[in-house]
C-alpha positions in Angstrom: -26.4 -9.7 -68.0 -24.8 -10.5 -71.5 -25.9 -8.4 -74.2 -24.9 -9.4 -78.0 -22.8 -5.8 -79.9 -24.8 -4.1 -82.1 -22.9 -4.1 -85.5 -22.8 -0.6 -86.9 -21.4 -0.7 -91.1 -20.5 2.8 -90.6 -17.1 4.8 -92.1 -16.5 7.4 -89.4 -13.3 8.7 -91.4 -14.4 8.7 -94.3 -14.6 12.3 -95.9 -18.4 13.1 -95.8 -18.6 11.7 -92.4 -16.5 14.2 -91.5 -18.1 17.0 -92.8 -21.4 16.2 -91.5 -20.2 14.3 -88.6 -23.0 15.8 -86.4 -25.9 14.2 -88.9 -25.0 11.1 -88.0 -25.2 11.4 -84.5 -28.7 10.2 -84.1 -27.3 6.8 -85.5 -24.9 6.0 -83.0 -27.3 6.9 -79.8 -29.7 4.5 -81.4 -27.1 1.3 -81.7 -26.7 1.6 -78.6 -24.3 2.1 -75.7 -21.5 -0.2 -77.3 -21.3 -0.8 -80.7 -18.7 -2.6 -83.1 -17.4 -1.0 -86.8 -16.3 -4.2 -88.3 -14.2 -1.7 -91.1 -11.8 -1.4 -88.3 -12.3 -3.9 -85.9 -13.3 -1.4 -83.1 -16.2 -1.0 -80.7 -17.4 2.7 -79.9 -19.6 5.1 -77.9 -21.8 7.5 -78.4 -23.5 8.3 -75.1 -22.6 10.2 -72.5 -22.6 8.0 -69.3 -20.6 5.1 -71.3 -18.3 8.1 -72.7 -18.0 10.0 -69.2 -16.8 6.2 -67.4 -14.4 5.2 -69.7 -12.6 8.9 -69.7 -12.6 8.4 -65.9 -11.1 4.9 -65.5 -7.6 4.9 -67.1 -7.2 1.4 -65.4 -9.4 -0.8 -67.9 -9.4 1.7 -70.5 -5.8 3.2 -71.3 -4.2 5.9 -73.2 -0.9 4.8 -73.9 -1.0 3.1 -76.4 -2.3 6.1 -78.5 -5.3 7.6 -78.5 -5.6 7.1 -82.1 -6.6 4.2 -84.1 -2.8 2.8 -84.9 -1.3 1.0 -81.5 1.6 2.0 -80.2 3.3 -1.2 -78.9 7.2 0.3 -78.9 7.5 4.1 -78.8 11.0 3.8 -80.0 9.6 2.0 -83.3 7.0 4.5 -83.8 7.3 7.2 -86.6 6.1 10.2 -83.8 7.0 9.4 -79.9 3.7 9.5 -77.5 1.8 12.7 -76.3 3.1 13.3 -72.7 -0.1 15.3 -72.2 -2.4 12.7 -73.9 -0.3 9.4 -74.5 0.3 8.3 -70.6 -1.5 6.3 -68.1 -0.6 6.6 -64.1 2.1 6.7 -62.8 4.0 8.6 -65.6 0.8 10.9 -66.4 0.0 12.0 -62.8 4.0 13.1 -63.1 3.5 15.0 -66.3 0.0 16.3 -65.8 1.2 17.5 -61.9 4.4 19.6 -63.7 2.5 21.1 -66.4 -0.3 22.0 -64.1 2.1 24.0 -61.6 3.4 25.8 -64.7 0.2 26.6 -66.3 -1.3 27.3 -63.6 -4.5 29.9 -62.5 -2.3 32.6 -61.4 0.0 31.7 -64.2 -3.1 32.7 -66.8 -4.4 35.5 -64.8 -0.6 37.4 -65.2 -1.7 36.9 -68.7 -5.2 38.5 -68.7 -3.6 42.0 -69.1 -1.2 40.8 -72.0 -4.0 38.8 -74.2 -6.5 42.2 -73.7 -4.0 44.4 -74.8 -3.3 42.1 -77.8 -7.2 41.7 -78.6 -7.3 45.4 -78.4 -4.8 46.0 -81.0 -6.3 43.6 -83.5 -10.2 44.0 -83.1 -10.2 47.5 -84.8 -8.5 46.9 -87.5 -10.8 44.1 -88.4 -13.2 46.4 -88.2 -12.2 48.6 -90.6 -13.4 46.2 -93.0 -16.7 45.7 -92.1 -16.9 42.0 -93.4 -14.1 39.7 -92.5 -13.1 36.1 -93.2 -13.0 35.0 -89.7 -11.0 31.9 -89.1 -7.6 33.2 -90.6 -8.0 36.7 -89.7 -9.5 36.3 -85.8 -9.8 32.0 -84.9 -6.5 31.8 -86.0 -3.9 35.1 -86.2 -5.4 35.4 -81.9 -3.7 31.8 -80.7 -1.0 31.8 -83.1 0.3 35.2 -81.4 -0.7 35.3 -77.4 0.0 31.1 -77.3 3.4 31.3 -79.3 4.2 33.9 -76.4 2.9 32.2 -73.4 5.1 29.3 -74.4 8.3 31.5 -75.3 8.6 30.5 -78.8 10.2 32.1 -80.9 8.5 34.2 -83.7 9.9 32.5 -86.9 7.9 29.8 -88.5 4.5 29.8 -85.8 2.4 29.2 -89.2 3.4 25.5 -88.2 1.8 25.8 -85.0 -1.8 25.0 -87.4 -0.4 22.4 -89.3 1.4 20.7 -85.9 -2.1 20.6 -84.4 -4.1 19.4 -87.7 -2.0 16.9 -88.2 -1.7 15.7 -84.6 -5.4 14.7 -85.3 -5.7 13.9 -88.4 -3.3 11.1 -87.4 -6.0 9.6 -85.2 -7.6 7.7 -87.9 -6.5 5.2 -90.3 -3.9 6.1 -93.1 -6.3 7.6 -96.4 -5.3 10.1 -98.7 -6.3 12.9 -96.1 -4.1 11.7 -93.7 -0.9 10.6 -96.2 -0.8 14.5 -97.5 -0.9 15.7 -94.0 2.2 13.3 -93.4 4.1 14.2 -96.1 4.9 17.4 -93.8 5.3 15.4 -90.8 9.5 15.3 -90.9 9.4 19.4 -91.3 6.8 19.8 -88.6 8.9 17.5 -86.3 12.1 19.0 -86.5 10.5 22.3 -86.4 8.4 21.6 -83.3 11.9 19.5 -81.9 13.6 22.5 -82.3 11.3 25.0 -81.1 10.8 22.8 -77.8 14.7 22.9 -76.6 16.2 24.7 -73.7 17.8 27.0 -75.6 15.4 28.1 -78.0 12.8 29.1 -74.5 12.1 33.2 -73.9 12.3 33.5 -70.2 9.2 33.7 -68.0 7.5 31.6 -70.9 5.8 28.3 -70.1 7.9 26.1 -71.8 10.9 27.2 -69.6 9.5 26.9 -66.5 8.6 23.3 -67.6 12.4 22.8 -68.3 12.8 24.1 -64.4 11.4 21.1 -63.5 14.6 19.0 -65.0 16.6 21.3 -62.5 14.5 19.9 -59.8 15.2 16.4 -60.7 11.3 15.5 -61.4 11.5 15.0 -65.2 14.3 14.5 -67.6 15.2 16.8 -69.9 13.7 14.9 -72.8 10.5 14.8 -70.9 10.6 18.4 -70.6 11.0 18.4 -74.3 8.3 16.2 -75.4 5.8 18.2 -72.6 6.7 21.8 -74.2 6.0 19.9 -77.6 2.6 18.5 -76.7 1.4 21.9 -75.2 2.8 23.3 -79.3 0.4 20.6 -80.8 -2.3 20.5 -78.9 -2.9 24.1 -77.8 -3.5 26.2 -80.6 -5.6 23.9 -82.9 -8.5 23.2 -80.5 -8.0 27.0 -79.7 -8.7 27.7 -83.2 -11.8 25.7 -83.7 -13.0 27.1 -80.4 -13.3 30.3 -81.7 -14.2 29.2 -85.0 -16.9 27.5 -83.4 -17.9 30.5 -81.5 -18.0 32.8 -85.0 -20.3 30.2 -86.5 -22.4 29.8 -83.3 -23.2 33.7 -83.0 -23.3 34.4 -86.6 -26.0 31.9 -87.1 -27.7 32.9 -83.8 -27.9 37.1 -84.0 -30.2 36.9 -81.3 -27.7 35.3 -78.7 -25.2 37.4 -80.4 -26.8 40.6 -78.7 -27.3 38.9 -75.6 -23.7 38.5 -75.6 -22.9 42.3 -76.5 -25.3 43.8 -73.7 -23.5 41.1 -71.0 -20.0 40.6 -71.8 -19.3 38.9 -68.3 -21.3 35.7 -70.0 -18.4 35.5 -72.3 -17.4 32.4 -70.4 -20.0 30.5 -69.8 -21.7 31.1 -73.7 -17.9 29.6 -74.8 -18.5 26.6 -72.4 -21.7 25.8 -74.6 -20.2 26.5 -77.6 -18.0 24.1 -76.7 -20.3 21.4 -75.9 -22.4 21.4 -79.1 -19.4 22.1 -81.4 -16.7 19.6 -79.6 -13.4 21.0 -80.7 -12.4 17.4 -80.8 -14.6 14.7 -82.2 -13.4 11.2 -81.0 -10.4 9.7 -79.4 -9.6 6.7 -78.9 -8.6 4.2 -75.9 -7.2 0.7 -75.3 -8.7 -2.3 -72.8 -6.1 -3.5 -70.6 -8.2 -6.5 -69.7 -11.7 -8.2 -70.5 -14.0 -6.0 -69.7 -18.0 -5.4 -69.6 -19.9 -2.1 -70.5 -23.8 -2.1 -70.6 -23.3 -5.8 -70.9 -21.1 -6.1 -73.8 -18.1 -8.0 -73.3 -15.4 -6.1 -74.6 -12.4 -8.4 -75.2 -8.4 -7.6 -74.1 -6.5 -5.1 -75.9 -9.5 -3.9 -77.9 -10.1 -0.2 -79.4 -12.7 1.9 -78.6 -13.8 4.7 -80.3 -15.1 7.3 -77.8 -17.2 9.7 -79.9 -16.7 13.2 -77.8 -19.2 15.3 -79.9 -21.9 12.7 -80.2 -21.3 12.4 -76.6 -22.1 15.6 -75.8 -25.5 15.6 -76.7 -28.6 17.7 -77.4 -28.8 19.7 -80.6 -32.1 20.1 -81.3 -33.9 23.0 -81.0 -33.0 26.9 -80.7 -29.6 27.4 -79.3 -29.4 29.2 -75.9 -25.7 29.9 -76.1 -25.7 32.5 -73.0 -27.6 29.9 -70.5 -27.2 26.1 -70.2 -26.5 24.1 -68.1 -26.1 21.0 -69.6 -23.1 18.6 -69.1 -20.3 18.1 -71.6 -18.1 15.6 -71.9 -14.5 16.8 -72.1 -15.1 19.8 -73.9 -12.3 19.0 -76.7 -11.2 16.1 -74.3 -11.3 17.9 -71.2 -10.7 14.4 -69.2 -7.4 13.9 -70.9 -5.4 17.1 -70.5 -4.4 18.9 -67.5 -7.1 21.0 -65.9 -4.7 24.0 -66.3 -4.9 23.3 -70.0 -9.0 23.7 -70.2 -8.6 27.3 -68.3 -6.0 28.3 -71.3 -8.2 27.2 -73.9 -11.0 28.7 -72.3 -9.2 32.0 -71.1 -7.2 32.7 -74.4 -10.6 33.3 -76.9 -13.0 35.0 -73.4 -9.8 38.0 -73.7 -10.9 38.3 -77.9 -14.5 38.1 -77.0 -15.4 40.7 -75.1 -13.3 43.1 -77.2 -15.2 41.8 -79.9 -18.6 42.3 -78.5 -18.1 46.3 -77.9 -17.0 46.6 -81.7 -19.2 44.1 -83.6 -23.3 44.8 -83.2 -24.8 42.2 -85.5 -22.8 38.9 -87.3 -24.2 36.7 -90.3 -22.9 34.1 -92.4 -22.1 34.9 -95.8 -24.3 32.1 -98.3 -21.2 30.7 -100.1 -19.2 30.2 -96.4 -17.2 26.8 -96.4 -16.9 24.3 -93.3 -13.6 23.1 -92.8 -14.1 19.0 -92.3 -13.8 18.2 -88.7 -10.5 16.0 -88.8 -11.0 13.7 -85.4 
């Protein structure tokens, strides 16, 4: 049965949207399960079933032709060449997801464990020394930028980028504003930094982005492949890392209760990030691309149309008190989960579970200071 779009005469980049983006969220359930923004031409959805489909069918609803607003019809004529990780429909994307899931791998991570405890460790006390601490740039963010930097065999010069790779790799998602046109006036630094860090020769041994590389040797990938995978993993690994544990911070500071849950059982480190994750989606929307006429909910959805997929909204339920140490409700894609390799979601689960129960024995109560700032959420 034929249902007629529901028009919504929304701005979902525009600045205060992104700052509140969660207020809004009501709106969108209620339009319906498709909707069309006729500011951008676009249809979108909100609700988790539509969501949930579309992530799982790659063949009506593609990703490479970006997962951002802008198409990309000829990678060559682009200003930035495609995401291997996010950017790729089958067959080319069960290649690259297969390589960098035998590289980043469970046992891969658990060699880690040791490493990333060690390093949280060192850094906890000395944080708390100070007794209050601003916690993005001195815990969300100093933690990936050293342990991921590492686990990829990076050099140490110039991982500041690592922030601004990642920030900008979503703030490109939307349509060009001011936002976006300052973020790409670093865009030719970034890339020839990230180009460079990504080559053969610039790899540690025993790091991830070599033993990418070792699948050139094996004659699976080519070696600009290997490059453009080891520069995906720099973009897209740290940021959503970052606003993980951000999210987490904000999550336990505003819930002291859950917080002390969480010191007196440490081993639900995991499962409390997992619902962190769902109610503060590191990632708020992507986007994907019909590949033919299609029908959802009884929409028709024409050809080569773009549809918003609103991750966070997506994901549901925020009413109420938080029980951040027991849920078991269902997220979409926890920052995307459905579109990176699942060897990907362990390291961005793993890398900030290491930090948190080191953080738990030191810490006994958190709070939010009145004058803290939210950083917009970019996509």
């Amino acid at each position: 049965m034929r249902s007629a779009v529901p028009i919504l005469d929304i701005d979902p980049f525009w600045d205060q949207w992104l700052a509140e983006p969660y207020a809004r969220h009501d709106q969108l359930h209620a339009a319906g399960a498709v909707f069309f923004i006729p500011k951008y031409e676009i249809f979108g959805m909100a609700r988790y079933e539509e969501v949930n489909a579309t992530l799982r069918n790659p063949q009506d609803f593609c990703s490479g032709r970006s997962v951002g607003l802008e198409q990309i019809v000829d990678p060559n004529k682009h200003w930035r060449p495609p995401s291997l990780l996010l950017e790729t429909d089958p067959p080319l994307h069960d290649l690259t997801r297969s390589v960098v899931n035998r590289v980043v791998n469970v046992a891969a991570l658990e060699s880690l464990r040791a490493i990333w405890k060690t390093t949280a460790e060192e850094m906890i006390p000395s944080l708390c020394t100070k007794g209050r601490i601003d916690a993005v740039p001195e815990l969300a963010e100093a933690f990936p930028i050293k342990v991921f930097g590492d686990a990829v065999g990076i050099g140490p010069g110039g991982r500041g980028n690592l922030l601004a790779l990642g920030s900008l790799a979503l703030e490109v998602v939307g349509p060009r504003t001011e936002r976006v046109e300052r973020a790409l006036a670093e865009a030719g630094m970034l890339t020839a930094w990230s180009t460079a860090a990504s080559q053969r020769s610039a790899l540690a041994p025993g790091g991830f982005g070599l033993n990418i590389y070792a699948a050139v040797d094996r004659g699976e990938i080519t070696e600009s492949q290997a490059a453009l995978l080891v520069r995906s993993l720099l973009s897209a690994g740290v940021d959503t890392t970052v606003s993980g544990i951000g999210a987490a911070l904000h999550a336990f500071a505003t819930n002291p209760a859950q917080w002390s849950v969480l010191r007196s059982r440490p081993e639900l480190a995991k499962s409390a990030l997992d619902e962190v994750l769902r109610w503060d989606s590191v990632v708020q929307c992507f986007f994907r691309t019909t590949t033919r006429d299609v029908q959802v909910a009884g929409v028709d959805i024409p050809n080569e149309s773009k549809i918003m997929l609103f991750f966070a909204a997506a994901n549901g339920i925020r009413t109420g008190g938080r029980t951040l140490t027991n849920s078991t409700l269902p997220a979409v894609t926890q920052g995307s989960w459905a579109l990176v390799p699942a060897s990907m979601r362990v390291l961005v689960r793993w890398s900030p579970v290491s930090r948190w129960k080191q953080f738990c024995r030191r810490y006994s109560s958190t709070s939010v200071p009145s004058n803290s700032l939210a950083r917009p959420d970019d996509a």
